[in-house]
N, C-alpha and C positions, 0 to 999 in steps of 0.2 A: 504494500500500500504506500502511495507517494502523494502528498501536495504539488503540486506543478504549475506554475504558472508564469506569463509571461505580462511585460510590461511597457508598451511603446512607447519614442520618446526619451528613454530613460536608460539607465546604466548600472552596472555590478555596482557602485557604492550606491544608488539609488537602494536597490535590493538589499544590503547590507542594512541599510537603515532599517528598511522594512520590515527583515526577519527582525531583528533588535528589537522593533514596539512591539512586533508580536505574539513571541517569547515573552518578552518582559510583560505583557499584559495576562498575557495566557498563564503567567506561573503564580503572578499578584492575584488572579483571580481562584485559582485554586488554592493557594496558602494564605491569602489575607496578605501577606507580604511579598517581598521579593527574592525567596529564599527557599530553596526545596532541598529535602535530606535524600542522599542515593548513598546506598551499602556503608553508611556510618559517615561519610565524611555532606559535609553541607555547599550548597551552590549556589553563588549569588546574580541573581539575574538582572539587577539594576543596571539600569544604563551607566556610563555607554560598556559595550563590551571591550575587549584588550581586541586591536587588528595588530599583526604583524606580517611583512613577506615570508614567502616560504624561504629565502636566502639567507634572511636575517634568524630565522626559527632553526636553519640548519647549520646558521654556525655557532647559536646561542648552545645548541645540545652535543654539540662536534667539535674538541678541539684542534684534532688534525685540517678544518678546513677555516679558512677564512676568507673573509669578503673579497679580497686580491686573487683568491686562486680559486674561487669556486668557479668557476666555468671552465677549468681545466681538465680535460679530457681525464688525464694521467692522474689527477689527484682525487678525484672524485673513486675513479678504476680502485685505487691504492686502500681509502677510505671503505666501499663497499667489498671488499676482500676481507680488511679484518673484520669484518662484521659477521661475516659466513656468508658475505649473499654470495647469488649465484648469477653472475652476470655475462651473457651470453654476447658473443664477439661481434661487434659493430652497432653494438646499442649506444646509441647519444648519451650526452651529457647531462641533458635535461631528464632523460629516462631514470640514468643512474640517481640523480639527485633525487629524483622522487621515492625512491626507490630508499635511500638514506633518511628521507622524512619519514616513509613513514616506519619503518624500523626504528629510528631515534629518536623520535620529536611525537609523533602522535597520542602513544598514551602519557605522553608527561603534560598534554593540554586538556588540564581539568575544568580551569573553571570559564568560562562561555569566551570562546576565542576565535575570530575571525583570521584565517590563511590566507594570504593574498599575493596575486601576483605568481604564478603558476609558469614553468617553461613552457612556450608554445605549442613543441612538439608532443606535448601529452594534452594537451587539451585542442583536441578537433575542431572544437565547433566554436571554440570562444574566439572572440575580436582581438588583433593582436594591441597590443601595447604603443603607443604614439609615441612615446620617446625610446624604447628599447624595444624592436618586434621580434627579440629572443623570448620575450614576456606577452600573456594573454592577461587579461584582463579580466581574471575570475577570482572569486574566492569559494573555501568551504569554512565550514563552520564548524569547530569540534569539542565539547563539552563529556566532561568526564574518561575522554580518554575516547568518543568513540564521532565519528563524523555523524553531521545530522544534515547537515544541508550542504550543497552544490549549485554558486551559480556563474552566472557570466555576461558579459556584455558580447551580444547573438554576432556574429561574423556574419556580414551581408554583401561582402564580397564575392562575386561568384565565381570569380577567376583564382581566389585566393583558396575558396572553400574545395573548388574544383582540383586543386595542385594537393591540396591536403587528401581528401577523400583518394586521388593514386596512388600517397603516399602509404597509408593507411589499407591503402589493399595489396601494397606490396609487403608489408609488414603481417601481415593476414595470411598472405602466400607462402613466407619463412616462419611461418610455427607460431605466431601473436591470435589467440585465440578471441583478446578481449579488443582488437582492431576491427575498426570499423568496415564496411563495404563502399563501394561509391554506388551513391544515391542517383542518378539519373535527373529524378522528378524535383528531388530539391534545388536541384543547381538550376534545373530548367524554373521553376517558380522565383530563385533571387535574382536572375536572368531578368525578369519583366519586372521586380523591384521589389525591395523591403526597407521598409523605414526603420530607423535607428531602434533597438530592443535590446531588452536585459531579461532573461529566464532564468528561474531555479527550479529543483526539487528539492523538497526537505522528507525526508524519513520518517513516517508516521509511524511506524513500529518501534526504531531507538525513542523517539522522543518519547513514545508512551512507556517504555520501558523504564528511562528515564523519570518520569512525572508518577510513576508507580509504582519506583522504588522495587523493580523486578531485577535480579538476578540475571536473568537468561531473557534474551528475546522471544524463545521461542514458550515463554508464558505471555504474552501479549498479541501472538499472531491472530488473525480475524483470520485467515486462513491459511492454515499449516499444511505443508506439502506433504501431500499422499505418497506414502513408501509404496515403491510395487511390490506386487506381490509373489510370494518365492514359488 
């Protein structure tokens, strides 16, 4: 189950804003406060939230990299080695780095914290960045250690969208299971035009998980995946 929704006009800090009043309303309104208990430790959801980039988040939790050398192919390679990952021969920079967030940085963001600023090449579908288009123009949202939201300022370029979507199914065709296809019909609809947008989804299962103090997600699913049968 997902919230989804789109916004014309407007942009990932727009939405940013958004989800903030209504978190912060949503938890005021259940607790009378701004402040909900999850597995013994407490969560405060008064505005505003803590934003940070993902560069600045991945050298806050990493002291092998720093702000000079994070986009170094070879140090980033060097960093996700000792960690144990498993990083397969020709993957980007951007790839690794994400790949370093969330391994080191993800569940050490407890209390309601905005990620911003994403490598481009992992985010498909977001607007690249006006001063740096190594940078997309998205954030996620992660509270207690787990994401709840995902959003972006919509990419309506259709020559840019177009160059990514080949990239992405060549990535698809070497072993990348969670790569995209090329869309046809979408390229052909930004083609005749779309006005400026910012989309997200937020997670209705974590949040409620969250807001109910559950353990496990799979006590709050509205509909739990059917095991086949043996």
């Amino acid at each position: 189950t997902m919230l989804e929704f789109y916004q014309a006009y407007s942009n990932y800090e727009d939405l940013m804003d958004i989800t903030e009043n209504l978190l912060s309303t949503l938890v005021k309104n259940l607790s009378d406060d701004f402040a909900i208990d999850y597995q013994g430790s407490s969560y405060d959801f008064s505005k505003p939230f803590e934003r940070i980039t993902l560069h600045d988040a991945v050298c806050k939790y990493n002291d092998s990299i720093k702000s000079e050398n994070i986009d170094d192919l070879q140090t980033l390679q060097n960093c996700a080695e000792s960690l144990g990952l498993n990083i397969k021969s020709g993957t980007t920079a951007g790839k690794i780095l994400l790949e370093i967030f969330e391994k080191t940085v993800e569940p050490k963001l407890l209390k309601p914290t905005f990620v911003t600023s994403f490598p481009a090449d992992v985010s498909p579908l977001a607007r690249r960045n006006s001063q740096n288009s190594t940078l997309a123009d998205r954030f996620e949202l992660f509270i207690a250690g787990y994401e709840i939201a995902n959003g972006f300022s919509e990419l309506n370029d259709s020559e840019d969208q177009a160059q990514r979507f080949q990239e992405q199914v060549a990535e698809k065709d070497s072993g990348d299971k969670e790569a995209m296809y090329y869309d046809s019909d979408y390229i052909r609809a930004l083609e005749y035009g779309m006005p400026p947008a910012a989309g997200e989804g937020i997670g209705v299962d974590r949040l409620v998980m969250l807001l109910t103090d559950a353990a496990s997600i799979r006590d709050v699913l509205l509909f739990p995946l059917l095991k086949p049968e043996k």
